[in-house]
C-alpha positions in Angstrom: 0.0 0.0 0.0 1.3 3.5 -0.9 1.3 5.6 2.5 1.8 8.6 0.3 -1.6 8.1 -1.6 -4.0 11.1 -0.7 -7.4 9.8 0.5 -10.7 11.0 2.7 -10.0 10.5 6.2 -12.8 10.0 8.8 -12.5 10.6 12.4 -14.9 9.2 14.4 -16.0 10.5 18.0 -18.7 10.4 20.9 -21.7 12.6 19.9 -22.1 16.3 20.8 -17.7 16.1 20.4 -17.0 16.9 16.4 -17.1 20.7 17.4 -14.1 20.5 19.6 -12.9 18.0 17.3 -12.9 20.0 14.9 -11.0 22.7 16.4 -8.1 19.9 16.9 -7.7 19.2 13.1 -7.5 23.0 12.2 -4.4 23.5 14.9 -3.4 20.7 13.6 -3.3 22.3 9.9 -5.9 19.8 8.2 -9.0 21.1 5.8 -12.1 20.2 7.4 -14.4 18.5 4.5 -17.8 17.8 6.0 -18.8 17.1 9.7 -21.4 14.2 11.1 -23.2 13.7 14.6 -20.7 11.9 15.5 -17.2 12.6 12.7 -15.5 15.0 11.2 -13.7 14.3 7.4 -10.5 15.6 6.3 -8.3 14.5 3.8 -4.5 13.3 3.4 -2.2 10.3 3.4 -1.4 7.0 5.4 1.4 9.3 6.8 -0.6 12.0 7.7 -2.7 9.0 9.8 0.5 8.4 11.9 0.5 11.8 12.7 -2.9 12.5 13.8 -3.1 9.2 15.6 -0.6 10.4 17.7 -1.8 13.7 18.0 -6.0 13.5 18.2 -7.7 13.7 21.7 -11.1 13.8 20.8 -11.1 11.4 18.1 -11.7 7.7 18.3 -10.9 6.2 15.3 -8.7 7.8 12.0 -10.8 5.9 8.9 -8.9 6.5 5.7 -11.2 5.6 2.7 -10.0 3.4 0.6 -13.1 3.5 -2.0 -17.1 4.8 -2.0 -20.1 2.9 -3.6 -23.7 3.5 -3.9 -25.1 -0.4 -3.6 -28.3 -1.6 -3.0 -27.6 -5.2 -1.3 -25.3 -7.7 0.0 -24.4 -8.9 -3.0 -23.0 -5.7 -4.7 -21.0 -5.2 -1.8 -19.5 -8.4 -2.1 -19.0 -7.7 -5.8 -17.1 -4.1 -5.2 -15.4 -5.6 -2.5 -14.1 -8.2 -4.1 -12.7 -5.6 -6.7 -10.2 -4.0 -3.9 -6.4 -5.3 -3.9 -6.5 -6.4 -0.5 -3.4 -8.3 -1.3 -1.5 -5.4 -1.5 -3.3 -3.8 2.2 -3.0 -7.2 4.2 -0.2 -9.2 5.2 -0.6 -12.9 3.6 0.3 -14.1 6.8 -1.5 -11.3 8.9 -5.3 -11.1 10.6 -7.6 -8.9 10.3 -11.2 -8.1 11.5 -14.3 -6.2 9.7 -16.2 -3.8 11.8 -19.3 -1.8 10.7 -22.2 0.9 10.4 -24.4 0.0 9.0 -28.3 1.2 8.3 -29.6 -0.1 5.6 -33.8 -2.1 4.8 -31.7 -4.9 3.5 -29.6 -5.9 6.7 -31.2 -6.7 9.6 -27.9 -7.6 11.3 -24.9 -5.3 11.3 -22.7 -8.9 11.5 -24.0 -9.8 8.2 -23.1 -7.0 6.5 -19.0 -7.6 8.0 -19.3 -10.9 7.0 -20.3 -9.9 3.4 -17.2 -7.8 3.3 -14.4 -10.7 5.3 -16.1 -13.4 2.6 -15.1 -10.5 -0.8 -11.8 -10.0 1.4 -10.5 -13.7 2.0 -12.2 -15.2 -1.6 -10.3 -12.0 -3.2 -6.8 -12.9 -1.4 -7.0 -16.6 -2.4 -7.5 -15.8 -6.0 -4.2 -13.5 -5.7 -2.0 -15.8 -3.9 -3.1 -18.8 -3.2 -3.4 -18.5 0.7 -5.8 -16.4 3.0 -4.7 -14.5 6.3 -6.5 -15.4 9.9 -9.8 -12.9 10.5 -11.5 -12.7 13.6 -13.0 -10.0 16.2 -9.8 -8.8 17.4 -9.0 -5.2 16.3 -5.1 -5.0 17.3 -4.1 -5.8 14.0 -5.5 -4.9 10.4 -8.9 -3.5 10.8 -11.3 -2.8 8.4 -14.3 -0.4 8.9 -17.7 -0.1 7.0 -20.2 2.5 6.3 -23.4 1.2 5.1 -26.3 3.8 5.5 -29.4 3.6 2.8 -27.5 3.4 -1.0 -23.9 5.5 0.3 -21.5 2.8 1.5 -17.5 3.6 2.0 -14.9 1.1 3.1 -12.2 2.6 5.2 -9.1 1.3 6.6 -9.4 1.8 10.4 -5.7 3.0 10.8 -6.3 3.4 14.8 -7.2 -0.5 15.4 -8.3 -0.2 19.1 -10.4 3.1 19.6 -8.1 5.9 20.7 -9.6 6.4 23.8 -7.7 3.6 25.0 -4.6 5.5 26.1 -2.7 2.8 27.4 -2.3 5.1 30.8 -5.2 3.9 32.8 -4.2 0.9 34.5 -6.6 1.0 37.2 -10.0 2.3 36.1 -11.7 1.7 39.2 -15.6 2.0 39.0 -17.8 3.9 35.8 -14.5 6.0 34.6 -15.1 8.9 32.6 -13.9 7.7 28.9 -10.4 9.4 27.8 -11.5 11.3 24.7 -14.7 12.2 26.6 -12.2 14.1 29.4 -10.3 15.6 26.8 -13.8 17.0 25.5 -14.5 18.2 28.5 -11.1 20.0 29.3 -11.2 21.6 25.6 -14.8 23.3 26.9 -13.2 24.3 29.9 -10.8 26.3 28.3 -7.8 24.8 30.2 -4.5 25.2 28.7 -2.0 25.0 31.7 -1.8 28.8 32.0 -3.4 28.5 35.4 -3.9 25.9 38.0 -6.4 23.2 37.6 -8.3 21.1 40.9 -10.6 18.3 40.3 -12.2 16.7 43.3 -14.0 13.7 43.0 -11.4 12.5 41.0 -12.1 9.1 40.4 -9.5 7.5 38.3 -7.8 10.6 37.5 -8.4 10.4 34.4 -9.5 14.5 34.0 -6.5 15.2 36.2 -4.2 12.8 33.6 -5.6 14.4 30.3 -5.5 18.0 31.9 -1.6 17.0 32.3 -1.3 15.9 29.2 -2.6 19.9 27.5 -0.3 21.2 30.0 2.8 19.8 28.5 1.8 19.3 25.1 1.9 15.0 25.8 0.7 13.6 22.4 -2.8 11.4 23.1 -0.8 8.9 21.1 1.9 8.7 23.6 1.3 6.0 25.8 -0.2 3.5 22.8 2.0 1.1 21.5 -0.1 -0.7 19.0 -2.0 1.4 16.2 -3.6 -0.1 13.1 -1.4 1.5 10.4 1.4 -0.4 12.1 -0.1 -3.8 10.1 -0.6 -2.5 6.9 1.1 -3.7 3.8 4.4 -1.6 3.0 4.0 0.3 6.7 8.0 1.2 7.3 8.6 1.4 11.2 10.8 4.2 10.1 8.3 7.1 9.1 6.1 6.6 12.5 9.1 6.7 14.5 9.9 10.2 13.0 6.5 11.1 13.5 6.6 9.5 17.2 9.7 11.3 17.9 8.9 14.8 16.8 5.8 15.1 19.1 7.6 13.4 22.3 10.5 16.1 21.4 7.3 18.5 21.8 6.6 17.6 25.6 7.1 20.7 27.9 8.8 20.6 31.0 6.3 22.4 33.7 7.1 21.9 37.2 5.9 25.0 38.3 2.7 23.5 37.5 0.4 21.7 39.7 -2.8 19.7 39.5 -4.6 19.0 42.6 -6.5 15.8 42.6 -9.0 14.1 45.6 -11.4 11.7 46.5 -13.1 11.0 49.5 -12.6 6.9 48.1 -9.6 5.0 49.2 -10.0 2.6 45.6 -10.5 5.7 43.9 -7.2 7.3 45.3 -5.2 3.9 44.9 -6.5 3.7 41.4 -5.4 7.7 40.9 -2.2 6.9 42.1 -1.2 3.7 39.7 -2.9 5.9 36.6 -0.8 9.0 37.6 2.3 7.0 38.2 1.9 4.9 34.8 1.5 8.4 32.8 4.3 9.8 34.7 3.5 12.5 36.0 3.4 12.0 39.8 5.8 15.2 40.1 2.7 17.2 38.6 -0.6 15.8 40.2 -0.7 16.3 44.2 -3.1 13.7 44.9 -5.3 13.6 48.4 -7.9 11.7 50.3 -10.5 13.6 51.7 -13.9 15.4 51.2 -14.3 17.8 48.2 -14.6 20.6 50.8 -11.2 20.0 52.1 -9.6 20.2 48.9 -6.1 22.0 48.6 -6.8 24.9 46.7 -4.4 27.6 44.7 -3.5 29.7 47.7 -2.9 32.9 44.6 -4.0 33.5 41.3 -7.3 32.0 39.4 -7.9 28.7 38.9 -10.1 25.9 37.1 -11.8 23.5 39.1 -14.1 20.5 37.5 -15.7 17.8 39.4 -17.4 14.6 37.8 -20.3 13.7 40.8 -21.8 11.0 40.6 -25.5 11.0 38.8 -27.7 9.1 41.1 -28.2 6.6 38.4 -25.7 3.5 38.4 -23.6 4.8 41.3 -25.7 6.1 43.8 -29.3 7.1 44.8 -30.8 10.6 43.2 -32.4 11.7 47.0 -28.6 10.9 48.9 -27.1 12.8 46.8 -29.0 16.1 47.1 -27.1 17.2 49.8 -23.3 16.5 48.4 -24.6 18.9 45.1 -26.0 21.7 47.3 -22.8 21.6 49.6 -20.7 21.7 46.0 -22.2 25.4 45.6 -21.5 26.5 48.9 -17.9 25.1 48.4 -17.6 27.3 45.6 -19.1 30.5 47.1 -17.1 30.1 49.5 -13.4 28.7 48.9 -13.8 29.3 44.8 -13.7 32.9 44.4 -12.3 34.5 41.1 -12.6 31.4 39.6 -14.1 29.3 37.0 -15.8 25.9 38.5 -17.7 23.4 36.6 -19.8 20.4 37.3 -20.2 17.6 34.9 -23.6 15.5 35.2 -26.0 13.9 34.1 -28.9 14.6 36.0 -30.5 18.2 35.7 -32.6 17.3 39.3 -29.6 16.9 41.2 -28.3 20.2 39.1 -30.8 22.4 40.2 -29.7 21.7 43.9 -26.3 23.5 43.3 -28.0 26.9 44.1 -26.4 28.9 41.6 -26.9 30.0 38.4 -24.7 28.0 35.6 -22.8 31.2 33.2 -22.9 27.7 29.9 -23.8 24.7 29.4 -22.1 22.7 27.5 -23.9 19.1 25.8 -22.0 15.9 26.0 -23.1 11.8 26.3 -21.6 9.8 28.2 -22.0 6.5 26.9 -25.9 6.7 26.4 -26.7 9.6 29.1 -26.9 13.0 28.0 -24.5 15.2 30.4 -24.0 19.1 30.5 -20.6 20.5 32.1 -22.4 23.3 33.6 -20.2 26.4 34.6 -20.3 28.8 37.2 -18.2 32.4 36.7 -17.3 32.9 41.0 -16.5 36.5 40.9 -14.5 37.8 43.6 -17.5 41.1 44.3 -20.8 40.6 42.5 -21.2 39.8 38.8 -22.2 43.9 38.8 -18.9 45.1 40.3 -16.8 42.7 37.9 -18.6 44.0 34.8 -17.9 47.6 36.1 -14.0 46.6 36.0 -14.4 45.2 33.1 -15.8 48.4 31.3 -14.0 50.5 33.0 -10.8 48.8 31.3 
């Protein structure tokens, strides 16, 4: 396979997230072409799959097309299928696995459809050289993704393999953690780029202490992951990711006067901080403690972001218990938060409305299947009046 070979590429992501995935690919210098619920397209090369692979942190899988059909059944998918020189994409000796999207009157199973496409792939490979690499549901080597809705079908080469929000960081995930590309979301919205101090009670896993880190010293997403799809592609030269690799870990800033304050009232959830912090090395950055939100070292000087993940009274905990922990959260930031920008990321309005205060945004995310808002709250050191007056007066 030519890794110089423009193409479409895909990027998949959670719904409510192509907005601030979007954002990423234009820093990043790529066109956007067209956005979905839940992807954004831009165009360029194998190479250029490397290098977003190792760069993306919303993104969860890079899909570089490899051709586009409009079909009508099983059969003419089988047929164009067929037609692609998957010899020259997948090692003879190699495995591989077909995932898919598919909507279409004439499947009523999504397996089917992969099926379809593994049966054109194999039949096609034996006719070419005599022999038939292994296929399974395994995605850590050559993956295969298709797009079946109504007539429009595309067949991508899934150059990520396992979904990037698998950082390879979280060892420990220790009960309903907050998915990595989800936290990266989250800290985009926030506006956190490692200019000021960052807090996150409740911290769970760490993982939105880990991925706030990570924008503080420029740590590629891709950093930790050893295994990426591209890696088991046909004429894929160790060589070109390494340079690719190397450049963005030349990239990581050096920022001890930095520090992330992380808690949890848990002792799992601080052991399982403390393996995840350790893991993604930065132990030296993240002061991690075991106590009550309210007791939470704060900044003693300068403004600061603080974002706490409570649970929703759904899976983790009864609605009615935890009325009082989200009207004690807007006290705590009345009170200890002032000049600074707090936010609360949940998925149950009820238990929002028991904060007290008035949210400045809210901003729409899912997590998994629940729809969430990161609600923020502007603490002003006076009233809101007196800070506008500044303001104007400046």
């Amino acid at each position: 396979m030519k890794f110089d070979k423009k193409s479409e590429i895909l990027i998949t992501c959670p719904k409510e997230i192509p907005q601030y995935l979007e954002q990423e690919l234009k820093n990043l210098g790529f066109p956007i072409l067209y956005t979905r619920k839940a992807a954004v397209a831009t165009e360029g090369t194998l190479k250029d799959c490397m290098f977003l692979n190792m760069h993306i942190r919303t993104g969860h899988r890079v899909l570089w097309c490899l051709d586009k059909y409009r079909i009508q059944n099983p059969d003419v998918l089988y047929k164009n299928g067929r037609k692609l020189p998957w010899e020259d994409i997948i090692p003879q000796k190699g495995y591989f696995s077909v995932s898919a999207s598919v909507l279409n009157d004439t499947i009523k199973d999504t397996r089917f459809a992969s099926y379809k496409l593994k049966d054109a792939i194999v039949d096609r490979m034996r006719e070419q050289t005599n022999s038939r690499p292994d296929s399974g549901p395994l995605e850590t080597k050559t993956v295969i993704f298709l797009y079946w809705k109504e007539n429009d079908c595309a067949i991508y080469l899934d150059t990520s393999g396992e979904p990037l929000s698998k950082r390879g960081y979280r060892i420990n995930p220790n009960k309903a953690p907050m998915q990595e590309t989800l936290a990266a979301a989250v800290i985009m919205a926030s506006g956190y780029d490692g200019s000021t101090g960052f807090v996150n009670p409740m911290c769970g896993s760490a993982t939105l202490s880990i991925e706030a880190a990570m924008v503080a010293t420029n740590t590629p997403a891709g950093a930790y992951r050893k295994n990426f799809g591209f890696m088991h592609i046909v004429g894929y030269d160790p060589a070109d990711f390494e340079a690719v690799r190397r450049k963005a870990m030349d990239g990581i800033r050096k920022r001890p006067e930095i520090k992330i304050q992380a808690s949890d009232v848990s002792r799992d959830a601080i052991i399982a901080a403390q393996e995840n912090i350790k893991n993604a090395g930065f132990e030296n950055l993240i002061h991690v403690q075991r106590c009550d939100f309210r007791e939470s070292h704060l900044p003693k000087s300068g403004q600061f972001i603080l974002i706490v993940n409570p649970e929703y009274g759904m899976r983790l905990g009864d609605e009615q218990a935890l009325e009082p922990i989200y009207s004690a959260l807007g006290d705590f930031f009345k009170q200890k938060c002032k000049g600074s920008r707090c936010f609360i990321f949940t998925g149950n309005p009820n238990l929002a409305k028991k904060v007290g205060l008035k949210a400045a945004r809210r901003h729409v995310f899912h997590n998994s299947n629940i729809e969430c808002r990161l609600l923020e709250y502007e603490m002003y050191e006076g009233t809101k009046r007196v800070k506008e007056e500044e303001e104007s007066a400046d």
